[in-house]
C-alpha positions in Angstrom: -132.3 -53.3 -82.1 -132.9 -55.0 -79.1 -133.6 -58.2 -80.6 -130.2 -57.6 -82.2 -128.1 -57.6 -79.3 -130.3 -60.2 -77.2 -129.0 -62.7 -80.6 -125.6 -61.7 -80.5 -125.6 -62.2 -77.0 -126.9 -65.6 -77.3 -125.4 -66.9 -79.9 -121.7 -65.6 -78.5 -122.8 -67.4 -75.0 -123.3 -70.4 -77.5 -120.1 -69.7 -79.1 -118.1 -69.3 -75.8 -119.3 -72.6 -74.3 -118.8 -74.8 -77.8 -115.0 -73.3 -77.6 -114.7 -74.0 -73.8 -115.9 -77.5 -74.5 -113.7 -78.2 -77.4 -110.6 -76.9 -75.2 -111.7 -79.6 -72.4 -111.7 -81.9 -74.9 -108.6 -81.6 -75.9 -106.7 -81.4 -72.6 -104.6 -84.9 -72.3 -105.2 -85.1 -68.5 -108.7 -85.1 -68.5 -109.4 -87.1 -72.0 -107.0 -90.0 -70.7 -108.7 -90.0 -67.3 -112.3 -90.6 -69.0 -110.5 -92.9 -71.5 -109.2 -95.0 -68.4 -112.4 -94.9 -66.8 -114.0 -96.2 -69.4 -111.4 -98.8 -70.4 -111.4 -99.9 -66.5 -115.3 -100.2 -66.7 -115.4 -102.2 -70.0 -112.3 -104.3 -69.5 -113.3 -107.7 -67.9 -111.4 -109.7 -65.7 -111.1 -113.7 -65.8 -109.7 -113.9 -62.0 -109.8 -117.8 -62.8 -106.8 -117.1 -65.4 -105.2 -114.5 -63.0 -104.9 -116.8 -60.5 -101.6 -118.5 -62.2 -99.2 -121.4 -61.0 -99.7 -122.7 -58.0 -101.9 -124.8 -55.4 -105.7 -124.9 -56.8 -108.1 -123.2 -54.6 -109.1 -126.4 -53.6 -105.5 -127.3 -52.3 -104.7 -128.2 -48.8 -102.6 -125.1 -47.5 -104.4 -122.7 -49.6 -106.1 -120.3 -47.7 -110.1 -119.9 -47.3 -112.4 -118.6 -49.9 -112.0 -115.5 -48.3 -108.6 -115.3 -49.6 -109.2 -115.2 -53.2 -109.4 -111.6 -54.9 -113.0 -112.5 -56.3 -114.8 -113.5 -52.6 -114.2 -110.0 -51.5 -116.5 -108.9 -54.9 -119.7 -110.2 -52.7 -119.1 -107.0 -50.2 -117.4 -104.7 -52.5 -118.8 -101.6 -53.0 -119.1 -100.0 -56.3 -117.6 -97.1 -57.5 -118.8 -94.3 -59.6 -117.2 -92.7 -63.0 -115.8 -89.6 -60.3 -114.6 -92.3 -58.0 -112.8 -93.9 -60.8 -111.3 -91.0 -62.0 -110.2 -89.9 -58.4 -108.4 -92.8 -57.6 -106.5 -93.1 -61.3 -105.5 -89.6 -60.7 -104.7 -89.7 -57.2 -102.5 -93.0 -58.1 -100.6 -90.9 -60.8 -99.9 -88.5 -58.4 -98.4 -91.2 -56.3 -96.1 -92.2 -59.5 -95.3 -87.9 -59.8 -94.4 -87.9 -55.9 -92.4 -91.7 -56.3 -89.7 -89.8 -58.8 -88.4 -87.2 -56.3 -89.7 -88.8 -53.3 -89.5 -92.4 -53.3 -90.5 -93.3 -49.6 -92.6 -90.6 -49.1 -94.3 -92.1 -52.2 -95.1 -95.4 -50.9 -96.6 -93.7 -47.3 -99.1 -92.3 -50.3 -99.6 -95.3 -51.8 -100.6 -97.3 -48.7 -102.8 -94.0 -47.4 -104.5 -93.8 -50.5 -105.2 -98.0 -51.0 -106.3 -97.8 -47.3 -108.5 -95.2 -48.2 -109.8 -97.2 -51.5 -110.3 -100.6 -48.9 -112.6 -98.2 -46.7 -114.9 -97.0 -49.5 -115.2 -99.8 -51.3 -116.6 -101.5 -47.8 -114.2 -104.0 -47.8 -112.3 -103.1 -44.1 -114.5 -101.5 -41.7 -114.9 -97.6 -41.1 -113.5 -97.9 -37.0 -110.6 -100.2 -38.4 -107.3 -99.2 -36.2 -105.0 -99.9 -38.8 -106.6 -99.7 -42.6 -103.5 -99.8 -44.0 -102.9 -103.5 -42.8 -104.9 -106.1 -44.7 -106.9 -108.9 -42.8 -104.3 -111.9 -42.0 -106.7 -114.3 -44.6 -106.3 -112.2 -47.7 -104.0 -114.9 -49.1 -104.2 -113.8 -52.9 -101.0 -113.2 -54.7 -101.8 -108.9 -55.0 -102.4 -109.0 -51.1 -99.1 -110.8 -50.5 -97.4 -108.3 -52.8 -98.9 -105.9 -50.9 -97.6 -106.8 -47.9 -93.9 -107.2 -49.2 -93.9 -103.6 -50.4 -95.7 -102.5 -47.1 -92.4 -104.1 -45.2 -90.2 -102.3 -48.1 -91.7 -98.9 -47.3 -91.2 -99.4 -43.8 -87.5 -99.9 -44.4 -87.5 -96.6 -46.7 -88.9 -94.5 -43.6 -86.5 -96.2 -41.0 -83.8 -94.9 -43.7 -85.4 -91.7 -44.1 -84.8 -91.1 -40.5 -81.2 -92.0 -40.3 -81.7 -95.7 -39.3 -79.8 -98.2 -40.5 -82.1 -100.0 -42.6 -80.9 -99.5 -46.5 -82.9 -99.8 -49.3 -81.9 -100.1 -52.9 -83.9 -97.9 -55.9 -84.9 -101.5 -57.5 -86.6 -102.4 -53.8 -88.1 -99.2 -53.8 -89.6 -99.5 -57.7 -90.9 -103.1 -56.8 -92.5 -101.9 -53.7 -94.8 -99.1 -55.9 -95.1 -101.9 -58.8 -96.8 -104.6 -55.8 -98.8 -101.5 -54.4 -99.7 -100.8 -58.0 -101.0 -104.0 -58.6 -103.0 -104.3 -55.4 -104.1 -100.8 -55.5 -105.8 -101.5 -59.6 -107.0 -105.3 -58.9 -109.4 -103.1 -55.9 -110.5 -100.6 -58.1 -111.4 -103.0 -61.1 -113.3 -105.3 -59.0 -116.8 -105.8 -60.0 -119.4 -105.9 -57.2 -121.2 -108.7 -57.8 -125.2 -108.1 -57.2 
């Protein structure tokens, strides 16, 4: 009798976990943040083709190595599968806040890619402002970055009554250059 109910004990514990599995499983959230993870680790990136039109690297005028997106892979830090997942969740959640909240949105966006910078060792932990990238990141994401940077400081001088308008389509571009900066610092591959 004992032996009985110790079985059926077990084998509904077993029961109960393979039907709490299966339901994880099947939640979209979670199966399209492992899928992205996955896809961001397994996806690789030819930053000599990304680099597009314009002055060679070699190029008077174009800025040290240091401004290229691949140089700072020597002293990037890499991220694990939790990290991953964090930062394409907490980025989605800048994309839920951006359609009712537009400039509080982009405040997120640079909190959030400042806190990415610090992690991934590329700005130091007692930098004053980690939100404002060193003056010889020159690479196209890093100047996008800084054009939305100026756009969400127009959308908070608007959102306290100054006279500093900003259109919807300034305020889309600005989250589309943070978004690009934000994913080329995720997906970079330490090298080492």
């Amino acid at each position: 009798m004992l032996a009985t109910a110790i079985s059926l004990a077990v084998l509904t514990g077993l029961c109960l976990g393979w039907a709490a599995d299966r339901h994880l499983r099947r939640d979209p959230a979670r199966r399209f943040a492992r899928e992205f993870a996955a896809l961001v680790t397994d996806t690789p990136i030819d930053w000599a083709r990304l680099h597009g039109p314009g002055p060679s690297p070699g190029a008077a005028g174009f800025a040290a190595p240091a401004g290229r997106a691949e140089s700072l892979s020597d002293r990037a830090k890499p991220l694990s599968a939790d990290d991953m997942e964090y930062y394409a969740t907490s980025w989605r959640n800048v994309r839920g806040q951006f359609v009712r909240y537009p400039a509080s949105a982009l405040r997120l966006a640079q909190h959030l890619t400042a806190n990415l910078l610090l992690n991934r060792g590329l700005l130091p932990r007692d930098t004053a402002g980690p939100s404002v990238l060193p003056e010889g990141w020159a690479f196209p994401t890093a100047r996008g970055y800084r054009q939305a940077a100026a756009i969400a400081a127009k959308a908070d001088a608007d959102a306290h009554g100054q006279a500093a308008t900003v259109t919807d389509a300034d305020l889309a571009r600005a989250l589309s250059l943070f978004e690009d900066f934000y994913w080329e610092i995720v997906t970079l591959a330490p090298v080492g």
